[in-house]
C-alpha positions as CSV (number, residue, x, y, z in Angstrom):
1,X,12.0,-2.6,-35.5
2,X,8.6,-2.5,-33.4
3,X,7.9,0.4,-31.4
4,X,7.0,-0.8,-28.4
5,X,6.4,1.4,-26.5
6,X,2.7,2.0,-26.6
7,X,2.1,-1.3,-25.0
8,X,-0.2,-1.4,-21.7
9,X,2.8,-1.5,-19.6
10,X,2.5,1.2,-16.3
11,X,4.2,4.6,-17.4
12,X,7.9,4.3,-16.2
13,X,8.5,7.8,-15.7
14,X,5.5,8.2,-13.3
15,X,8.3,8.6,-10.3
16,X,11.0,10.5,-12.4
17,X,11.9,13.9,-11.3
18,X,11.9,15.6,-14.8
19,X,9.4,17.3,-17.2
20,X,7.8,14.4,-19.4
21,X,8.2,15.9,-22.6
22,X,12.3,16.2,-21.8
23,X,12.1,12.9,-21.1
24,X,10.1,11.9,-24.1
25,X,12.8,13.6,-26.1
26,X,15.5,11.5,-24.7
27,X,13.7,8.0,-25.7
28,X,13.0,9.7,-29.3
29,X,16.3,10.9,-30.0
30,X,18.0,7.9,-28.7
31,X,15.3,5.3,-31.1
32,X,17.2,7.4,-33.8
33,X,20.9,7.9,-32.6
34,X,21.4,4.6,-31.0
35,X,24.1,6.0,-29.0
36,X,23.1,8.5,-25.4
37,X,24.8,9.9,-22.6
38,X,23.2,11.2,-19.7
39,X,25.6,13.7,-17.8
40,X,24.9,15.2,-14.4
41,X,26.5,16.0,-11.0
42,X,26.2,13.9,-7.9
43,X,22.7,12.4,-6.6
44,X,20.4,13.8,-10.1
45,X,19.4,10.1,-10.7
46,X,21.2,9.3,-13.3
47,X,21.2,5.5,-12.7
48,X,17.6,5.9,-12.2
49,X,16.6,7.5,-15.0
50,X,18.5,5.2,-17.1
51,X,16.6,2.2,-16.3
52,X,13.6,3.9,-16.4
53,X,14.8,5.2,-20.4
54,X,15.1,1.8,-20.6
55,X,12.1,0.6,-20.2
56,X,10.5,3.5,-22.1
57,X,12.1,2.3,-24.8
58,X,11.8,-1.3,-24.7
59,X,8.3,-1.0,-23.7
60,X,7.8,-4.1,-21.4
61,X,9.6,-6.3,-20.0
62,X,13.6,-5.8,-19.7
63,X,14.8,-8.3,-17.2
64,X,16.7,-10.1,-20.1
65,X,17.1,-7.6,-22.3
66,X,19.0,-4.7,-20.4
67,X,22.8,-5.4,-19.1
68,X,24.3,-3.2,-17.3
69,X,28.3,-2.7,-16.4
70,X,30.7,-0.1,-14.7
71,X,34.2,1.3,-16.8
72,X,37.0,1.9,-14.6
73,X,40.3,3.1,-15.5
74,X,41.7,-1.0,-15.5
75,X,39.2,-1.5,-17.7
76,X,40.8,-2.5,-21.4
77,X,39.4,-3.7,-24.8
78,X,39.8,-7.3,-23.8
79,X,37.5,-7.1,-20.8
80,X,34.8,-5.7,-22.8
81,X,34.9,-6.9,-26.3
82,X,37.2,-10.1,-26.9
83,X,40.6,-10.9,-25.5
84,X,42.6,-14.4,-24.2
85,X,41.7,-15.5,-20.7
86,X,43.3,-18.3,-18.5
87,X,41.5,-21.6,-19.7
88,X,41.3,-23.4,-16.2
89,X,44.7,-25.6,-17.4
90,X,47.5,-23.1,-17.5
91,X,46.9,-22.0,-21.0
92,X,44.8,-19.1,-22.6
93,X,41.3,-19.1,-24.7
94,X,39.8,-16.7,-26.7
95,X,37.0,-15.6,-24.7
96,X,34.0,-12.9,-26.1
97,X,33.2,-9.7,-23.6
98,X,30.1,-8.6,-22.2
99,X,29.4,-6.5,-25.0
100,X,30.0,-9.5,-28.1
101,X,27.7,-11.7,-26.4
102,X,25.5,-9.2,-25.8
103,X,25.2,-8.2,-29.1
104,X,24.9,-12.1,-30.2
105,X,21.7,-12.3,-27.9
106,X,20.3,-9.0,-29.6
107,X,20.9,-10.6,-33.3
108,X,19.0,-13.8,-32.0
109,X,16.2,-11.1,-31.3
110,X,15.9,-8.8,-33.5
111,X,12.8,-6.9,-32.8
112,X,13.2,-6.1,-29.3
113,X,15.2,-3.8,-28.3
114,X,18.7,-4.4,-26.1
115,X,19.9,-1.8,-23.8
116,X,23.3,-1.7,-22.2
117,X,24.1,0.6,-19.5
118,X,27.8,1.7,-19.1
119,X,28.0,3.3,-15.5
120,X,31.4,5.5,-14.8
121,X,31.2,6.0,-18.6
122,X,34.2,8.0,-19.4
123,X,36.4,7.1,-16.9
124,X,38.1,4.2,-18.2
125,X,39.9,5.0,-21.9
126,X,37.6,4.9,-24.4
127,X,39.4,4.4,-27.3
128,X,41.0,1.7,-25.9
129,X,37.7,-0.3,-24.7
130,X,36.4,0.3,-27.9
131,X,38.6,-0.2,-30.5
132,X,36.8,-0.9,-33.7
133,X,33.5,0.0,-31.9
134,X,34.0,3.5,-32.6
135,X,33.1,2.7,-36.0
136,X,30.6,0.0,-35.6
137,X,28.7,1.4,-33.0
138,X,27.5,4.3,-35.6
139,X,23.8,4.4,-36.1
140,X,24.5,4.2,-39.8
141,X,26.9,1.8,-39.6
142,X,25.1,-1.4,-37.9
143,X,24.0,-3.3,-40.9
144,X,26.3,-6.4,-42.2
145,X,27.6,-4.5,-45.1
146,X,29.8,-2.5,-42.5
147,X,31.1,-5.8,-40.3
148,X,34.7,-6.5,-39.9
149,X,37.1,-8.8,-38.1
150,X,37.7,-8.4,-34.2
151,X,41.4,-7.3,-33.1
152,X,41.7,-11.0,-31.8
153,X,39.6,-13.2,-34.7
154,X,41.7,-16.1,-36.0
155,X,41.2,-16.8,-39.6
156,X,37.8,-18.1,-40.3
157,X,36.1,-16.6,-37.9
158,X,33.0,-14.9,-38.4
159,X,33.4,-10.5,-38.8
160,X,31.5,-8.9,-36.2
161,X,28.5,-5.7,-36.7
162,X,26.8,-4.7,-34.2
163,X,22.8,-5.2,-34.6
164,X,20.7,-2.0,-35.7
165,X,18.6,-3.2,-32.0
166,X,21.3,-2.4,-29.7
167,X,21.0,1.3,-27.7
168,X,23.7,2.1,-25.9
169,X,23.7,5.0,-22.8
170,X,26.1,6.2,-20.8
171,X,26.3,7.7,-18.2
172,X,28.3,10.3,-17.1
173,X,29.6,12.1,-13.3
174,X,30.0,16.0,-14.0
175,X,32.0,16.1,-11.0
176,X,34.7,13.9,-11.0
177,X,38.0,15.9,-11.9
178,X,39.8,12.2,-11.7
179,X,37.5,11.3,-15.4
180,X,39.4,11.8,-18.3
181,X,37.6,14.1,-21.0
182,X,35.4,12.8,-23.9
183,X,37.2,13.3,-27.5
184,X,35.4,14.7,-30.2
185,X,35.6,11.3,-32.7
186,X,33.9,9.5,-29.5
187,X,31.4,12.5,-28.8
188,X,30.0,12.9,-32.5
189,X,28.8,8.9,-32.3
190,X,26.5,9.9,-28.9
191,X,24.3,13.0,-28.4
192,X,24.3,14.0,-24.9
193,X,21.7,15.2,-22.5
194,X,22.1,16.6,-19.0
195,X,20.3,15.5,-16.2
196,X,19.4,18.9,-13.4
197,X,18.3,18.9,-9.1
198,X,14.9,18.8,-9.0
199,X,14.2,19.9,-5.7
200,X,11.8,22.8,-7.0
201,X,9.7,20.1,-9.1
202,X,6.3,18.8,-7.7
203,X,7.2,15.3,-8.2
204,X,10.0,15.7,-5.3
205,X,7.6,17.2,-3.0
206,X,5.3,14.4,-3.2
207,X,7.7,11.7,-3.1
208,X,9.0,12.9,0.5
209,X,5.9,13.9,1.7
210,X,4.7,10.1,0.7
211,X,8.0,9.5,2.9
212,X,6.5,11.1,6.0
213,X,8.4,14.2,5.6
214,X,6.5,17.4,6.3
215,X,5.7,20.2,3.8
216,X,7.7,22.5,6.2
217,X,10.6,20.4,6.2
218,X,10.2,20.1,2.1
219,X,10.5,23.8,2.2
220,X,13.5,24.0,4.4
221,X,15.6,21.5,1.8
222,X,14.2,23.0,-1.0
223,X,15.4,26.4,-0.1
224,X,18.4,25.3,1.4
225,X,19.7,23.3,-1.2
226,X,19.0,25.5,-3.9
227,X,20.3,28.4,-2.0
228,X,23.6,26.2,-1.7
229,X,23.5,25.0,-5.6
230,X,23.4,29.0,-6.9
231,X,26.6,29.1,-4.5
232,X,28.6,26.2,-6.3
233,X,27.4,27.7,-10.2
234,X,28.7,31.3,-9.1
235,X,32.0,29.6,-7.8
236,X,34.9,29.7,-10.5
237,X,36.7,26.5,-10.0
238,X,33.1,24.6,-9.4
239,X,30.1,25.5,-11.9
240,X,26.6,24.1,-13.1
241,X,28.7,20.4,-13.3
242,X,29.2,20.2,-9.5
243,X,26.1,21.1,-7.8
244,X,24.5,19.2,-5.5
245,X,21.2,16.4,-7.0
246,X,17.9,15.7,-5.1
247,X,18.4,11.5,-4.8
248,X,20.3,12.5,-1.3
249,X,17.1,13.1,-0.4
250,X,14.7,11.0,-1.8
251,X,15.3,7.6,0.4
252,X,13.4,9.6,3.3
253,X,14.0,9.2,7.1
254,X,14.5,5.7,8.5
255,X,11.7,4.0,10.7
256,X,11.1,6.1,13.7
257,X,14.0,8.6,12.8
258,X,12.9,12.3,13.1
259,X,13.2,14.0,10.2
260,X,15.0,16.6,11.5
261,X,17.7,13.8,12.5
262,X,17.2,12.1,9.8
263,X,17.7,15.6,7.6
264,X,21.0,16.3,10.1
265,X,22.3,12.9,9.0
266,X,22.2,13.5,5.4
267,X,23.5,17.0,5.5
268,X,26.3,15.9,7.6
269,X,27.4,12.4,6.4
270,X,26.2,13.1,2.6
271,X,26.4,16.7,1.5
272,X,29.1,17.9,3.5
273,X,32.1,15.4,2.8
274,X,31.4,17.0,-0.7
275,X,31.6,20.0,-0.1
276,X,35.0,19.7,1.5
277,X,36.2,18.0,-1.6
278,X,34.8,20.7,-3.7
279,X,36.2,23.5,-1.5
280,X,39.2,21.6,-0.2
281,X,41.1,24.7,-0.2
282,X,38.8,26.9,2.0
283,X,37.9,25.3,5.1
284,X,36.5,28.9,6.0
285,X,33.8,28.4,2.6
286,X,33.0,24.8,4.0
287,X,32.6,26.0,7.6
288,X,30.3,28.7,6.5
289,X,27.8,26.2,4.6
290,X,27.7,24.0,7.5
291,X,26.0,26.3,9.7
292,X,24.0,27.8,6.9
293,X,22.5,24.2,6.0
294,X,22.5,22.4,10.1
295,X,20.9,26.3,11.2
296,X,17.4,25.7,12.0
297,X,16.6,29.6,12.7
């Protein structure tokens, strides 16, 4: 398959908040994998980033060849591979999921690379959705010689392989206690990277000052935030999974909004609802970061 991505197409991670050569590692590993999963807590980009992977890797245009959708815990095999659907006349059909005709339109093209995002990742069950994916989704296992029947083929039909130019990412909420855990079949068929804040990188600082945010009030968020992120690592039930990303920030204050309101409004409508979640169980802990965060002294 061409590599693309040396095409004259503008750098895609010009505006990502990460070191290049981590995220030049990322598209390289998942040329070879196939199969990535980006992991972080709440508001590190992770949906950003992933387009922007995406385009890395595709090297130009992906308005028709990225497809994005969202796992939920409803979410079962027959919604996402093949299953019987209500025909419009009271009966069923046999209909294909997103992911079969995706994977049609990627064997129709064959050297261009097909992306699809799954968002919410792990929180539908896996094995379930996948069913005989697990297998076919293996980087070594995309060629014809490994195709078999779908759960739901009739006789005659065509087996199904998924093409060697489909790249799959996930991604992945650290902080969700409600998502069910990643088994270890399921977790040897992606290699997983971890997405951090990047409130002390450069990039940041000159995205909000672009924003008409001051160097000062930088400073304050930056110190603030990470002062508030060491706290949620060193607390037991919490950890590295459930701190607290930059993207809260990165939308800037509204037109004419102050940016102390407009820092007040974030803190207070953003960051603090999850920090009562996290520390549901001490108001007193919640309280305390409140005034430590909204204290302009």
């Amino acid at each position: 398959m061409e590599d693309r991505s040396t095409t004259d197409a503008p750098d895609p991670f010009a505006d990502v908040f990460a070191e290049r050569d981590t995220l030049d590692r990322i598209v390289s590993v998942w040329r070879s994998r196939r199969n990535i999963v980006l992991q972080g807590a709440p508001g590190v980009g992770k949906s950003f980033v992933a387009g922007r992977l995406a385009k890395a890797l595709i090297g130009g245009d992906i308005e028709q060849t990225v497809m994005r959708v969202q796992f939920h815990p409803s979410t079962a095999y027959e919604d996402f591979v093949q299953g019987y659907r209500l025909n419009g006349s009271g009966g069923f059909a046999l209909r294909d999921g997103p992911f079969v005709r995706f994977c049609r339109t990627a064997t129709a093209r064959r050297s261009v690379p097909h992306v699809l995002i799954i968002d919410e990742f792990n929180r539908g069950n896996l094995g379930r959705i996948l069913g005989e994916l697990m297998v076919l989704i293996e980087p070594d296992k995309r060629g014809r010689e490994y195709e078999m029947p779908l759960v739901y083929a009739v006789e005659g039909t065509p087996h199904f392989h998924v093409p060697d130019n489909v790249f799959l990412l996930g991604l992945m909420n650290t902080a969700d206690r409600s998502l069910a855990m990643i088994d270890y079949a399921l977790r040897r068929r992606f290699a997983f990277f971890t997405l951090r804040p990047a409130f002390s990188s450069t990039a940041f600082e000159q995205e909000l000052l672009r924003k008409r945010v001051t160097a000062e009030m930088v400073s304050r968020i930056r110190t603030k935030m990470e002062d508030l992120n060491r706290a949620i690592e060193e607390t037991q039930a919490l950890g590295r999974g459930f701190v607290v990303g930059h993207s809260f920030f990165t939308d800037g204050p509204a037109a004419a909004e102050r940016e102390e309101d407009w820092y007040t409004r974030v803190v207070e409508t953003e960051i603090l609802p999850l920090l009562e979640q996290y520390w549901f169980d001490s108001q007193e802990t919640v309280d305390s970061w409140r005034k430590k965060l909204t204290d302009w002294d």
